[in-house]
C-alpha positions as CSV (number, residue, x, y, z in Angstrom):
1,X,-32.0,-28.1,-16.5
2,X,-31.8,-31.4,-17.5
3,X,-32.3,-34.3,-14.4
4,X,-28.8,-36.2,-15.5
5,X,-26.4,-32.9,-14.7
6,X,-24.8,-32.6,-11.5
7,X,-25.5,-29.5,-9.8
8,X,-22.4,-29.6,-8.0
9,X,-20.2,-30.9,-11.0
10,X,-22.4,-27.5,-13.0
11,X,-21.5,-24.7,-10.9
12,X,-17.8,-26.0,-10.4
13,X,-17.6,-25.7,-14.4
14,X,-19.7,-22.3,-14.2
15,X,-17.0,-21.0,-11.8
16,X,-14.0,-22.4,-14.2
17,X,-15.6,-20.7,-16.7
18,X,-16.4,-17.4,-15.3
19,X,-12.5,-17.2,-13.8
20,X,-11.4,-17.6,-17.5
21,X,-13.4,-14.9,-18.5
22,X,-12.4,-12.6,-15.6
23,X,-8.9,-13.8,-16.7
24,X,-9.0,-12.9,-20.1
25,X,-11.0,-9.5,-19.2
26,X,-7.5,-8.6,-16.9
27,X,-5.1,-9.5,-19.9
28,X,-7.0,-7.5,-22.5
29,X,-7.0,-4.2,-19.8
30,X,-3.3,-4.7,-19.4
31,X,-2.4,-5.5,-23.0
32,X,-4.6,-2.2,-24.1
33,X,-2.8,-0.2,-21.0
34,X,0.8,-1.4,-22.0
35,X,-0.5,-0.7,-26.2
36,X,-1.7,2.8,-24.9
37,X,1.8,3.1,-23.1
38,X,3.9,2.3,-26.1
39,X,2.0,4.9,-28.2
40,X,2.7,8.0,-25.7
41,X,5.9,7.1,-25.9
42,X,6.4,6.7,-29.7
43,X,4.5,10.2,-30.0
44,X,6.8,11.8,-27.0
45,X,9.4,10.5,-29.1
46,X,8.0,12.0,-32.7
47,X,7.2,15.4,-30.6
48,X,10.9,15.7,-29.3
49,X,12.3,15.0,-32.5
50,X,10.7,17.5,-33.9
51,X,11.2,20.4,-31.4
52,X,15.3,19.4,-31.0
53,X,15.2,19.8,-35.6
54,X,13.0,22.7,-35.9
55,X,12.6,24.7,-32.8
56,X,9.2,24.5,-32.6
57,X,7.8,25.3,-29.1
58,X,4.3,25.3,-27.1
59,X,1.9,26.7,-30.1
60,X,2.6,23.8,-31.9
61,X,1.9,21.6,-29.3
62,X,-1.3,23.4,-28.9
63,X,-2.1,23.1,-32.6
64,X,-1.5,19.3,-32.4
65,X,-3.6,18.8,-29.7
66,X,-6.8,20.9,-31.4
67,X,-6.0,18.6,-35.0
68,X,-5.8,15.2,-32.7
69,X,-9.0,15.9,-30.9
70,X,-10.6,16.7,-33.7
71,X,-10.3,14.5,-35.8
72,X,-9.9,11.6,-32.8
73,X,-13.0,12.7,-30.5
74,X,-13.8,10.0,-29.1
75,X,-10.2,9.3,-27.8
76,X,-9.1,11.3,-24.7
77,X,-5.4,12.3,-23.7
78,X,-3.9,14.6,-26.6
79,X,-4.1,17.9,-24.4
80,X,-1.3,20.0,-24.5
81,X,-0.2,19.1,-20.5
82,X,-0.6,15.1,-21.8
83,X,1.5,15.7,-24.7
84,X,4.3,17.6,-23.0
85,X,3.8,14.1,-20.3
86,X,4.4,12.3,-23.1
87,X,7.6,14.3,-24.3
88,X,9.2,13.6,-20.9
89,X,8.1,10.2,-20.8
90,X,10.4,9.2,-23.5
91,X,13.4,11.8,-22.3
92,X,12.8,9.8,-19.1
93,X,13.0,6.4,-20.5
94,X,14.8,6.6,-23.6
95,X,18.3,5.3,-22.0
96,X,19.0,1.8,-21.1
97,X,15.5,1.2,-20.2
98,X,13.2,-1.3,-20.3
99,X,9.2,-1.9,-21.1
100,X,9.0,-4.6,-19.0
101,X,6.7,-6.5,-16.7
102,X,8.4,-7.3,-13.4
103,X,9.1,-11.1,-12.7
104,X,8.9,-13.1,-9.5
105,X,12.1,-12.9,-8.0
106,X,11.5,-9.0,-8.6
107,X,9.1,-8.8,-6.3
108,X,10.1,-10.8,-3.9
109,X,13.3,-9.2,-3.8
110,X,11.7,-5.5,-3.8
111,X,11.0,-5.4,0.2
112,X,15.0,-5.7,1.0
113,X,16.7,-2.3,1.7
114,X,19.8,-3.5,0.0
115,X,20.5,-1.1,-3.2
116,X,18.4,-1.8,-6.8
117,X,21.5,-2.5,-8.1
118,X,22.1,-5.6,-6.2
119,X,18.8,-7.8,-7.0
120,X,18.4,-5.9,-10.8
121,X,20.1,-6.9,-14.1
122,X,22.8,-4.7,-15.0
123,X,19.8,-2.7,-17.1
124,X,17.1,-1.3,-15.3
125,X,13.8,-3.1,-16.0
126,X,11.2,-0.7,-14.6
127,X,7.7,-2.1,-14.8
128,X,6.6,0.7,-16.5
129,X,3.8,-0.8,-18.6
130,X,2.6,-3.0,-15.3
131,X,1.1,0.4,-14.1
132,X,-1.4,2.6,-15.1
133,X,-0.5,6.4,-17.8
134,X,-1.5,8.0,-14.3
135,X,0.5,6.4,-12.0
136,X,3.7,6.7,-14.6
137,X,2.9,10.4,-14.6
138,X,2.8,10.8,-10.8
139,X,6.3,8.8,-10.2
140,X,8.1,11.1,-13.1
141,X,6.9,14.1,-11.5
142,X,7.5,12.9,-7.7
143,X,10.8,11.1,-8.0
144,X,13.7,11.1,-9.5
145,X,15.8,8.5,-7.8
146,X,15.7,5.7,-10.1
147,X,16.3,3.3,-7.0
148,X,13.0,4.7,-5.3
149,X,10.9,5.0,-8.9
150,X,11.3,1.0,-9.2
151,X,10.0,0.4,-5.4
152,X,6.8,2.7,-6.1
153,X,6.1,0.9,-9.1
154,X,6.3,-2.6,-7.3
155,X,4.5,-1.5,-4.4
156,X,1.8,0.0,-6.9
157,X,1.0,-3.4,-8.5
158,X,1.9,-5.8,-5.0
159,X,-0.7,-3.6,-3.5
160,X,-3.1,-2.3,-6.0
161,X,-2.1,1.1,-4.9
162,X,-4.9,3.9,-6.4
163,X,-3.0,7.1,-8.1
164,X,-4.0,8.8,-5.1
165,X,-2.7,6.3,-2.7
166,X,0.3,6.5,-4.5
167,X,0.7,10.6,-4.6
168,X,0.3,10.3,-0.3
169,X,3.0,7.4,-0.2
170,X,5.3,9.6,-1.7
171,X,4.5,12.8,0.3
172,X,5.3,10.6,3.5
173,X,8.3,9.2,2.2
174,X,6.9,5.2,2.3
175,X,10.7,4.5,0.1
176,X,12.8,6.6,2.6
177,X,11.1,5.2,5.7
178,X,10.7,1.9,4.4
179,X,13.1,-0.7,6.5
180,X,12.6,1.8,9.6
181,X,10.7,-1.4,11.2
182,X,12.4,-2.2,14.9
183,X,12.8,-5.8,15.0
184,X,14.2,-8.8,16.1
185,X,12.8,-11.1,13.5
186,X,16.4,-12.0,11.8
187,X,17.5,-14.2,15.7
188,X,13.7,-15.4,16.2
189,X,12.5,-16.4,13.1
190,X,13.6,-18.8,10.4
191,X,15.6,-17.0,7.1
192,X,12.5,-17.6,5.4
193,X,10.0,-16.4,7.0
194,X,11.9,-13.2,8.4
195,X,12.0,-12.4,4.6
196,X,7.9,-12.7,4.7
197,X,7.4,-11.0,8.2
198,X,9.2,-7.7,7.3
199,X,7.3,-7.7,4.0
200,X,4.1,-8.0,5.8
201,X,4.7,-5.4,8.2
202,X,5.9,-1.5,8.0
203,X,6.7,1.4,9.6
204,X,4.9,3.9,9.9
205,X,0.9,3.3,10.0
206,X,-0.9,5.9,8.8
207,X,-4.2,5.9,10.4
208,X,-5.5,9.0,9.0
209,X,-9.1,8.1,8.9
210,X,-9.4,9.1,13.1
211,X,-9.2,13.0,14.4
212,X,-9.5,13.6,17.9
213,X,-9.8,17.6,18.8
214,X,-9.9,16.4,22.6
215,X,-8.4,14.3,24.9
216,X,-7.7,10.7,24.0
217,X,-6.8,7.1,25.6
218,X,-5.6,4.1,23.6
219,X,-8.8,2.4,24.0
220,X,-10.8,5.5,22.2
221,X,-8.2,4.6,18.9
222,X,-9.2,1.1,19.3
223,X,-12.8,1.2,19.4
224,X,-12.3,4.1,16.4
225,X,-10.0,1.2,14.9
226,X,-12.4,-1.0,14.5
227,X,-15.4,1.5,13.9
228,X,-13.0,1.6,10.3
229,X,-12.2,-1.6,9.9
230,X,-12.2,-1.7,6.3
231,X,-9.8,0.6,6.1
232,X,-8.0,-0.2,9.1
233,X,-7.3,-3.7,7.0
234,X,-6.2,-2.2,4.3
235,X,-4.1,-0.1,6.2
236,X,-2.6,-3.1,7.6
237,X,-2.1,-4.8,4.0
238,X,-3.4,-7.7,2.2
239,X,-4.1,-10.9,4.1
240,X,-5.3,-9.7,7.3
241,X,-7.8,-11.0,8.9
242,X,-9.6,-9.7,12.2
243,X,-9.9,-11.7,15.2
244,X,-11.2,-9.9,17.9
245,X,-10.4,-6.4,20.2
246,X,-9.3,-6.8,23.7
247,X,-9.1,-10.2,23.1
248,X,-9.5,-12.8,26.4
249,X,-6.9,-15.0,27.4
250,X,-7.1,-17.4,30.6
251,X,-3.5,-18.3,32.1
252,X,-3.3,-19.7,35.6
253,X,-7.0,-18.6,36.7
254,X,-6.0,-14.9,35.6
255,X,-7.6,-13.1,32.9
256,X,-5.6,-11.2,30.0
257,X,-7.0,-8.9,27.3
258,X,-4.8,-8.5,23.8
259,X,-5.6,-5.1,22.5
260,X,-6.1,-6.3,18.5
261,X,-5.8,-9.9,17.6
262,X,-5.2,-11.1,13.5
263,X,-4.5,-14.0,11.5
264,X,-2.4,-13.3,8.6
265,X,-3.9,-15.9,6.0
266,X,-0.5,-15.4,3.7
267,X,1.9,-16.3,6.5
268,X,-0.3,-18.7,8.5
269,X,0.1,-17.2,11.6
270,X,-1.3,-14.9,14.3
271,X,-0.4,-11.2,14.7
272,X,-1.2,-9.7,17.9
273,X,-0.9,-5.7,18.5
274,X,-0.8,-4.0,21.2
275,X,-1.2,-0.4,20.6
276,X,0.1,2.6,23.1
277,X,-0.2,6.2,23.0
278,X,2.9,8.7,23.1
279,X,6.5,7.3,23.5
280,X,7.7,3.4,23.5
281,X,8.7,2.0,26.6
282,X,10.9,-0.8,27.0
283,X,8.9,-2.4,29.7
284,X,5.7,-2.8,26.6
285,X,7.8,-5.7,25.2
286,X,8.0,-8.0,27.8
287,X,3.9,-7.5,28.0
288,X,3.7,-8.7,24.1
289,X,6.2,-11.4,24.9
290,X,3.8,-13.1,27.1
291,X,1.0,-12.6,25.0
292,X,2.9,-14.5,21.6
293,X,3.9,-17.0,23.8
294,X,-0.1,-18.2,24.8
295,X,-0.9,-17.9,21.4
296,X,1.2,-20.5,20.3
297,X,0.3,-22.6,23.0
298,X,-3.5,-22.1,23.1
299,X,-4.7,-20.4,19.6
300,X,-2.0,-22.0,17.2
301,X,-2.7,-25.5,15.2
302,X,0.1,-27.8,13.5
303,X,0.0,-25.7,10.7
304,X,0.5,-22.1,11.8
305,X,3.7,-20.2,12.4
306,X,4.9,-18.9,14.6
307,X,3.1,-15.8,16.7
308,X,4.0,-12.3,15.1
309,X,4.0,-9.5,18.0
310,X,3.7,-6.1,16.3
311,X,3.7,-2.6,19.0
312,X,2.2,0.3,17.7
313,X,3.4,3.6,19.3
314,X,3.4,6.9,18.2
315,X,7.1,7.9,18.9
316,X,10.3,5.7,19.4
317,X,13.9,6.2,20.1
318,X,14.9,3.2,17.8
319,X,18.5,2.3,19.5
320,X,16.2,2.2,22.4
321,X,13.5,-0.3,20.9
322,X,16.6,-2.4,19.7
323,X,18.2,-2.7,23.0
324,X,14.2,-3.7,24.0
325,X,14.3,-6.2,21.8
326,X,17.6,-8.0,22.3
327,X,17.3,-11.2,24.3
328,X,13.6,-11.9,23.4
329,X,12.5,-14.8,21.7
330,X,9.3,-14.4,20.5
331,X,9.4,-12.4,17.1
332,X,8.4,-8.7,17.7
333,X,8.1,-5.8,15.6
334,X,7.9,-2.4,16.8
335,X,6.3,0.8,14.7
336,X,4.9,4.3,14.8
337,X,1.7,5.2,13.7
338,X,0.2,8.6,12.7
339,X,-3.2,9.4,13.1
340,X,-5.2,11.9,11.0
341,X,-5.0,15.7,11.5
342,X,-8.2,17.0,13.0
343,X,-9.4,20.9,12.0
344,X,-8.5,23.7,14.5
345,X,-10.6,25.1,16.6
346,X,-11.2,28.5,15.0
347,X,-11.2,26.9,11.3
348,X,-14.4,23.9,13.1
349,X,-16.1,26.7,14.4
350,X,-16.7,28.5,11.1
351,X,-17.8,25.7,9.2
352,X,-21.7,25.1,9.1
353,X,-24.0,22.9,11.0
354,X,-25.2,19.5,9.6
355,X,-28.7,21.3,10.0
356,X,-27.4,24.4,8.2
357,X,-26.3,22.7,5.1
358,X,-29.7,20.9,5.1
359,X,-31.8,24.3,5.2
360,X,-29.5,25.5,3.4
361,X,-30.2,22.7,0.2
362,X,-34.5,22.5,1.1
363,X,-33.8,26.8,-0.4
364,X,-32.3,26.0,-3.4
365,X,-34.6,23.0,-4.2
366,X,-37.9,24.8,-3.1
């Protein structure tokens, strides 16, 4: 390289350059995606058409699909179960609907439990070229509220959801038990930032990556917890950071341990969870009180905000957990949380040995 470059002035152009590129490399996936969009729904269109004018039924779908792969091999999609996708696809959206991509104030707005109708131009935009053929196929399928399909699609593309993600939101309900968060965030926190706060929190966690078949104690999920933190983090949702497990706090010459501890790098605050097995108690909040409030004063700089509390339980009574929660001023959140279902006995003792399966591969190779 030649002496009268800056290194440091290089590699800062080198990383402009290389965010271009992986700029332009998004915009040509998503202009090829929303192209490959338009198309099913042009053919759904041309294949509707043509069964509504001259009756024709599944064989000819099953002749076009042989002709299109054919004399298309190389391109994948055109099987009869596609093609009949495709014919619903345009049924589905061929009324007042929009290809669109969703703008800000969309999905801002998207987290509220106030009706569609209410934050939406008098058309529905649905994002519908924003997501992926497979995801488009899963929420036609899955849902037919048109309320609920334009909250899966946001969540899909705020949170990078995976088609399979998606398919297990739906199954637990995420749109029906969305809002279900007990809180006390709209009398402790500014407007603002109560808006930010319930988006960055829900109800319920699913933590299906532990199974205990015996006997259990909050400190067993933590340490499994953070044994998975990867996915415990994504679990959580973007932003999180981790800060430590039964995290010390001095007060007075007494010691104090906060089961999980986070920053939230979005929000610019701390989150700390405590975590308790079987049914909420009133008596947990005044613990997580006291723990937001030495945050603040110990952990927090100029710039953070204000300390999140967030209790995870498994069950809650949530006129109870309201009445908890009146009259405390530190902003607290309280949720459920499901953990994975472990096998049953009989079905465990039936399946082979780690050593079985081994022997088991060593015959068939040998």
């Amino acid at each position: 390289m030649n002496n009268n470059v800056n290194t440091a002035e290089y590699k800062q152009l080198l990383n402009k350059i290389k965010q271009r590129l992986v700029l332009a490399q998004k915009r040509a996936i998503f202009s090829a995606s929303a192209e490959m969009l338009h198309m099913y729904w042009d053919i759904g269109e041309m294949l509707c058409i043509k069964q509504k004018e001259a009756g024709w039924g599944t064989k000819f779908l099953e002749r076009i699909s042989i002709d299109l792969k054919n004399d298309f091999p190389e391109i994948k999609g055109f099987s009869v179960r596609n093609c009949q996708f495709m014919i619903q696809f345009y049924k589905e959206y061929n009324q007042e609907l929009t290809f669109t991509k969703p703008s800000v104030s969309q999905l801002e707005n998207i987290n509220t439990k106030q009706p569609v109708s209410q934050f939406m131009p008098p058309k529905y935009q649905l994002p519908i070229t924003s997501i992926s053929w497979a995801h488009n196929v899963v929420i036609m399928q899955k849902v037919k509220d048109i309320d609920a399909r334009y909250w899966y699609m946001i969540q899909t593309i705020k949170n990078a959801w995976s088609r399979d993600f998606l398919v297990e939101a739906i199954k637990l309900d995420y749109y029906g038990k969305h809002g279900a968060l007990a809180n006390n965030f709209d009398v402790a926190l500014p407007a603002i930032e109560t808006k930010q706060v319930k988006e960055m929190l829900k109800d319920p966690y699913v933590f299906d990556m532990l199974t205990f078949t015996d006997e259990y104690s909050e400190h067993d999920v933590e340490i499994e917890l953070i044994k998975h933190i990867e996915k415990f983090l994504l679990e959580l949702g973007n932003g999180f950071a981790f800060m430590g497990r039964q995290y010390h706090l001095v007060v007075s010459d007494s010691d104090f341990y906060i089961d999980l501890l986070f920053y939230h790098a979005f929000t610019h605050r701390y989150v700390v969870i405590e975590l308790k097995r079987g049914e909420f108690k009133p008596e947990y909040i005044g613990k997580l009180n006291f723990y937001c409030s030495v945050v603040d004063d110990n952990l927090c700089r100029e710039s953070d905000n204000q300390t999140i509390g967030l209790l995870l339980c498994q069950n809650k009574d949530k006129v109870i957990a309201e009445y908890a929660l009146r009259g405390i001023n530190k902003p607290i959140g309280i949720s459920e949380y499901e953990l994975g279902q472990a096998l049953p006995e009989h079905l465990r003792s039936s399946l082979p040995s780690i050593e079985e399966i081994e022997q088991n591969l060593n015959e068939i190779n040998n």
